[in-house]
N, C-alpha and C positions, 0 to 999 in steps of 0.2 A: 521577622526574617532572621534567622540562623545565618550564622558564615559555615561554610563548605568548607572541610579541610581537605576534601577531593580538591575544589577549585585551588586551594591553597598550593598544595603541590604539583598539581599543573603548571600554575603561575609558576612557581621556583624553577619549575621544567624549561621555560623557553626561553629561547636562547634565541639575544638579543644582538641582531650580526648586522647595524650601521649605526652611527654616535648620532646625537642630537646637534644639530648646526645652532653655533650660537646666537645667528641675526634672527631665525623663525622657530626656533625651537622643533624642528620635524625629526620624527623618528623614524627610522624602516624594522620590522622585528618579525624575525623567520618564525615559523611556529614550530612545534617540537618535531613534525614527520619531515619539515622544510619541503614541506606541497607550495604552503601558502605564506607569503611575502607583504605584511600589512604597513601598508606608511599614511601619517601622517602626526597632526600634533596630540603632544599628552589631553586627558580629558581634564586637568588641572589646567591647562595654557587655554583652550579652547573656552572654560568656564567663567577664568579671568578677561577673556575678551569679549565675551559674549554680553550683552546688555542685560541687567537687569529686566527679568519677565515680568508683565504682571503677574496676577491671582489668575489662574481659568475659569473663564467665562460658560456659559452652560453651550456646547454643541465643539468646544475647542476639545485637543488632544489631549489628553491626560497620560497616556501611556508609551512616554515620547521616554529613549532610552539615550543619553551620553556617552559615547563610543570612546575608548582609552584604544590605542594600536595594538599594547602589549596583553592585555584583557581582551579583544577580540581575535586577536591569534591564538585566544585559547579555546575563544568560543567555535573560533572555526575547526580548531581536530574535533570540540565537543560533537559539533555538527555532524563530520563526518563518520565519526566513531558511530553515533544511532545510525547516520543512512548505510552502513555498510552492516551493524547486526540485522538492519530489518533484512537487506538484502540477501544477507549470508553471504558475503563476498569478505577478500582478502585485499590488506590495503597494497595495492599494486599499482600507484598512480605514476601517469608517465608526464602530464601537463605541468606545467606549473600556472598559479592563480595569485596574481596580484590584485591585492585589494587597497582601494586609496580612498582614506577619508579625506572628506572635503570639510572646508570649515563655513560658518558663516550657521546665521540664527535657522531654527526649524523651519523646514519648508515644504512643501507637495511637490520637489522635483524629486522622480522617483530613480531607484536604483540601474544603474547602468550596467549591464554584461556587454563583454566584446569577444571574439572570438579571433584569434588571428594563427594563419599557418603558415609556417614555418617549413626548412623542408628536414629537419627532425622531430618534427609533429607540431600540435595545437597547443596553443597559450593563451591562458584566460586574463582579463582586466573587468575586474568590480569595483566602481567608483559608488559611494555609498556619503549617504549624508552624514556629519559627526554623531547628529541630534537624528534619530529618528526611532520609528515603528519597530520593536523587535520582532515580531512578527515578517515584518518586511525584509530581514538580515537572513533570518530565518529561510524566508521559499525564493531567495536571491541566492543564498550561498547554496541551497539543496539543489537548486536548481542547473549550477555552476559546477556543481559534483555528478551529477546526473549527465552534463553532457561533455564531462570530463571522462567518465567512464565507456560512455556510446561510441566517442569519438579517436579512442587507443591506435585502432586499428585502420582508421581513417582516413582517405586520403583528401585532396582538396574539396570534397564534395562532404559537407558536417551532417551531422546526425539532425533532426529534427524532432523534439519531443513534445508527446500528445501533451496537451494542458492537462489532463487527469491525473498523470506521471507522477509533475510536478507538484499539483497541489493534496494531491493523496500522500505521496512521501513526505510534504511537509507538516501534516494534518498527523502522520504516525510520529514521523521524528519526534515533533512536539508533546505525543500525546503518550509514547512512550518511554521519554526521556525521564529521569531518577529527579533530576534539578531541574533548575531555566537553562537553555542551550543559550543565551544571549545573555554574558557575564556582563550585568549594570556598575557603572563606576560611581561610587560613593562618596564625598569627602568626610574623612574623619573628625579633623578639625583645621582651624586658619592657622597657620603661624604668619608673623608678619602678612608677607605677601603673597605668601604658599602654600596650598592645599596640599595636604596629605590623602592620595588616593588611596582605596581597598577595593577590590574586587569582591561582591557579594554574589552568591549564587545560593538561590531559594531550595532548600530542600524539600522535595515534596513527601508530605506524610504515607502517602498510599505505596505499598510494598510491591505490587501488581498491578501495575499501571493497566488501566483496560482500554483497548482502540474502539473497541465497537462502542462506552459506553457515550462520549460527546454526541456523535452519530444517530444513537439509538435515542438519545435525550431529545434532539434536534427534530427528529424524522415524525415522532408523533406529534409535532406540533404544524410540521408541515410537508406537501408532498412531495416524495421522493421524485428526483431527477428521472428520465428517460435515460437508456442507454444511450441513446443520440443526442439528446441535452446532454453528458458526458463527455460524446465524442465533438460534437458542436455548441460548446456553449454557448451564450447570447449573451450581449453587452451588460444585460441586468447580470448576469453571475459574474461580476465582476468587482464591483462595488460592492461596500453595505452588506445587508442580510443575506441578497441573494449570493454573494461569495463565499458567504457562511456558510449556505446551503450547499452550494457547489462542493467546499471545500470538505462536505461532510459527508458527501455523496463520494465524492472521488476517496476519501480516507478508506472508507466502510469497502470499495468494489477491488483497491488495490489488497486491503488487508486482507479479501477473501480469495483473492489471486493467489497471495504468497501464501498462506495457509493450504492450498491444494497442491496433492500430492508432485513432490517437487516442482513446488512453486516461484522459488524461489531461483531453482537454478534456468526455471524457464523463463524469466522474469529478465536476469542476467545473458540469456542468449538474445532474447528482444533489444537488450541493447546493443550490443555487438552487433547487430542484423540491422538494426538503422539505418547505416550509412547505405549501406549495398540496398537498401530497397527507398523504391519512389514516398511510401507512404507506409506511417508505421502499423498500419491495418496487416498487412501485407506481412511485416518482422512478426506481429503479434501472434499471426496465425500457424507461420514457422515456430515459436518458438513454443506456444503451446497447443500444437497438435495433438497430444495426445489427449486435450480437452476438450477442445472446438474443434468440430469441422468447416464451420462458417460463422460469420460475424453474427449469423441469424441466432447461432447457438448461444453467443457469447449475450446477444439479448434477454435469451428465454432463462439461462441463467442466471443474468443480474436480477430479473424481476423473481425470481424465484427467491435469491438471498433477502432483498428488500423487505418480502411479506415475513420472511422468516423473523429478520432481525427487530423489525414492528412489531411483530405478532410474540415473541415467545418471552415468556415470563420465564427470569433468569434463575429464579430462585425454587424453583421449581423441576427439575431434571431427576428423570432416574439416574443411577451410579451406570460405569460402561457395562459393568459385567449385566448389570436388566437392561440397558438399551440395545445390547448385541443380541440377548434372544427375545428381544420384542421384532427386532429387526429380525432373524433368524425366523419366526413366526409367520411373519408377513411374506417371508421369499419363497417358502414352503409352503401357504396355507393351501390346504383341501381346495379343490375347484370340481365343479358339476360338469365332465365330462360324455360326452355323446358319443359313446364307443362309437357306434353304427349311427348309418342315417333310420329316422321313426323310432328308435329305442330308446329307450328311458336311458338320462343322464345318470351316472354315477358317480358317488363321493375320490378321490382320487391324489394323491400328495403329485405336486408338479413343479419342478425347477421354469423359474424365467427361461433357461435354456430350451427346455426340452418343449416349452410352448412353443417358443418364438422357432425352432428347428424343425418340429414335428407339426405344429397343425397349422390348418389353412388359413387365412387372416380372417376369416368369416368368423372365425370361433376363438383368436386369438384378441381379438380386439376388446372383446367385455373381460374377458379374465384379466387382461393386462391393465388395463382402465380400473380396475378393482384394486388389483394391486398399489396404483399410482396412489389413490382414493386411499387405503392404507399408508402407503409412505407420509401423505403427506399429512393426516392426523400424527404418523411415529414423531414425524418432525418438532412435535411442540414439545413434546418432553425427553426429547433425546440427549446424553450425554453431550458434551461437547466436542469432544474426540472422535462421535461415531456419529453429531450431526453433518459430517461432511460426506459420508460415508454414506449417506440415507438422501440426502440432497443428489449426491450423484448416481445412486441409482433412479429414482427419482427424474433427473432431467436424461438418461441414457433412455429410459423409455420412453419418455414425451419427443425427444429425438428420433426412435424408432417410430411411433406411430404417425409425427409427422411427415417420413419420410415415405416409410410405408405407405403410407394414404394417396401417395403423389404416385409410387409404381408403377410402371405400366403406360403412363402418360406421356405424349411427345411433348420434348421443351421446346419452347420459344428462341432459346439460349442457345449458343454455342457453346459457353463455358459452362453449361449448367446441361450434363446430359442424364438422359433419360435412367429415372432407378434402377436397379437390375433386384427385383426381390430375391434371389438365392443368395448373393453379394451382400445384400443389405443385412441381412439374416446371419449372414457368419459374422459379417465384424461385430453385427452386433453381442454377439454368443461371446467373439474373444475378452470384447470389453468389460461384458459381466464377469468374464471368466476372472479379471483381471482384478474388479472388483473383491470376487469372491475371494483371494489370495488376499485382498487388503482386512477383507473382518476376519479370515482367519487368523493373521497376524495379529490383529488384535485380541480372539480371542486366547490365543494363545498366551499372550502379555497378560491376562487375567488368570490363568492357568499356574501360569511360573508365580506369579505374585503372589497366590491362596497358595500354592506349595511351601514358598519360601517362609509365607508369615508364622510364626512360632506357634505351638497350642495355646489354648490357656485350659 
């Protein structure tokens, strides 16, 4: 373990704004943005009071962390500093979040959040064990930030956040953070009767932290969650392995969220939209409509990413410039058109558009299904850039054809009325259209880059 001269000057950073009382030794210590308010005793007072452990026994905790006040008000900007790059947000926080360690030997009493309103807004309290789980600081504080953000605009009525949320953001926090987000207190050495604390924070060697790669490691050894295991987990993804599971299922579905075309600021209106809606199905669907039009979609899409990210071999990818005209290929390929009815088919170049526009579903259905059938062999060696690109053409036609197929049909539903094929057919055309501006974009980004590169 390396010391952090990152952490090092953080720690010099915060600023320490109540004295230690001399009967209990308690500290209060503002953290550098002064969000978050940490008290209690040093990790030297708490070590000296604490009983001598045994040795660990085989099934006990080994991975039990020593909380210092002034070292965890650093860990908490650490914290927030990752959840607001994954998010793409600006630190604009209006709450404030007290966190109070509690002392006394390790225990299984878990982390407490409070939420209390005020009538100049919401104030957070996290009571948090001296001795515990970093991991646990970890999707307590993320969690605390999370409904810090939801709840700005708020009035007495709080935001409510999917458990996916939470454990996905904290599965990325962790898995793209440079260090340990949860700075461990060290002693150097004894003098007399006083430790000399350090804050140590692990460098980690990988330059390019990967989200999908835990995920990806996890998932072929066992089977992916259900969208609805996501949305309703079960007492088993709680605990144990299946949390593990959970936790790698929810990392993998948020990271493919915020990766889609401003993902991230749809991500952000979801939460803002909390409070105002009964249930965050509801925020979710507002905030990224221009994705889903139904939760049914947002299914069809998860299992779509799941086989992708099991199935593709990383090492393995054409560069964008051959994935854009593999892709380019596929959306163009020749189709065996039936000018006339009884006339021989003809070889023929045809846009998605001008199928899905011009002929009748009788004749559009096997061309499109070919199509798909290509897309989703392009899928396993697609660039990285232009596999999102190829995924959502991809699920815009499995969308169309389920949709399509239903046409015509009286619903059962009130909420859910009957297709109108002409309707279905334009949006569908805009959304290609919309796509088709996004690979052009890129290939154009290919264009300017072979320009710019020098001869040899």
């Amino acid at each position: 373990m390396k010391l952090s001269a990152r952490l090092l000057a953080l720690a010099l950073a915060v600023g320490s704004v109540a004295s230690a009382r001399a009967a209990d030794q308690v500290v209060s210590v503002r953290s550098r943005s002064g969000q978050f308010l940490v008290g209690g005793m040093p990790a030297a007072v708490t070590e000296l009071a604490a009983p001598s452990a045994p040795p660990a026994t085989a099934g006990q905790r080994t991975n039990l962390v020593r909380l210092d006040p002034s070292l965890l008000a650093v860990s908490c900007e650490r914290i927030k500093h990752v959840v607001l790059r994954e998010l793409g947000a600006s630190d604009q926080w209006r709450g404030k979040i007290r966190v109070t360690l509690k002392p006394g030997p390790p225990t299984e009493t878990p982390i407490t959040i409070t939420a209390s309103f005020f009538p100049d807004g919401w104030q957070y309290q996290v009571e948090v064990p001296a001795a515990v789980e970093g991991e646990k600081v970890v999707r307590a504080l993320v969690q605390v930030l999370l409904l810090e953000m939801a709840n700005r605009s708020a009035g007495r009525h709080p935001a409510e956040l999917p458990h996916w949320l939470v454990e996905g953001c904290t599965g990325l926090a962790q898995a793209s953070s440079e260090t340990d987000l949860v700075v461990k207190s060290q002693p150097l050495k004894r003098l007399g009767e006083q430790n000399l604390w350090l804050g140590l924070g692990t460098q980690r060697d990988e330059a390019a932290p990967d989200p999908r790669r835990g995920p990806r490691e996890l998932l072929a050894q066992h089977k992916p969650l259900t969208f609805e295991e996501l949305c309703f987990p079960a007492a088993a993804h709680s605990v144990g392995e299946g949390q593990r599971l959970y936790q790698a299922c929810a990392q993998l579905f948020l990271h493919e969220l915020l990766k889609a075309s401003n993902g991230q600021a749809a991500l952000r209106q979801m939460l803002g939209e909390l409070p105002q809606c009964l249930n965050w199905q509801t925020a979710f669907l507002r905030a990224f409509h221009a994705h889903f039009q139904r939760m049914l979609d947002v299914e069809k899409w998860w299992a779509v990413t799941v086989v992708n990210v099991t199935s593709r071999d990383q090492t393995r990818t054409w560069s964008r410039a051959v994935s854009l005209e593999r892709l380019a290929e596929v959306l163009s390929a020749a189709a065996a058109v039936a000018v006339k009815t009884n006339a021989l088919p003809v070889r023929s170049e045809v846009s998605l558009q001008g199928v899905i526009a011009e002929w009748d579903y009788a004749r559009q259905k096997p061309v499109l299904q070919a199509r798909m059938n290509q897309l989703q062999l392009l899928r396993a060696g697609a660039h990285p850039e232009v596999l999102p690109l190829v995924e959502t053409y991809l699920l815009c036609l499995v969308d169309y054809l389920d949709r399509r197929g239903r046409a015509g049909f009286a619903s059962n539903s009130r909420t859910q009325p009957t297709v109108n094929p002409k309707f279905l057919a334009q949006e569908t055309v805009r959304r290609l259209d919309v796509l088709d501006a996004q690979r052009e974009a890129l290939r154009q980004k290919d264009t300017t880059a072979a320009t710019a590169s020098p001869t040899k």
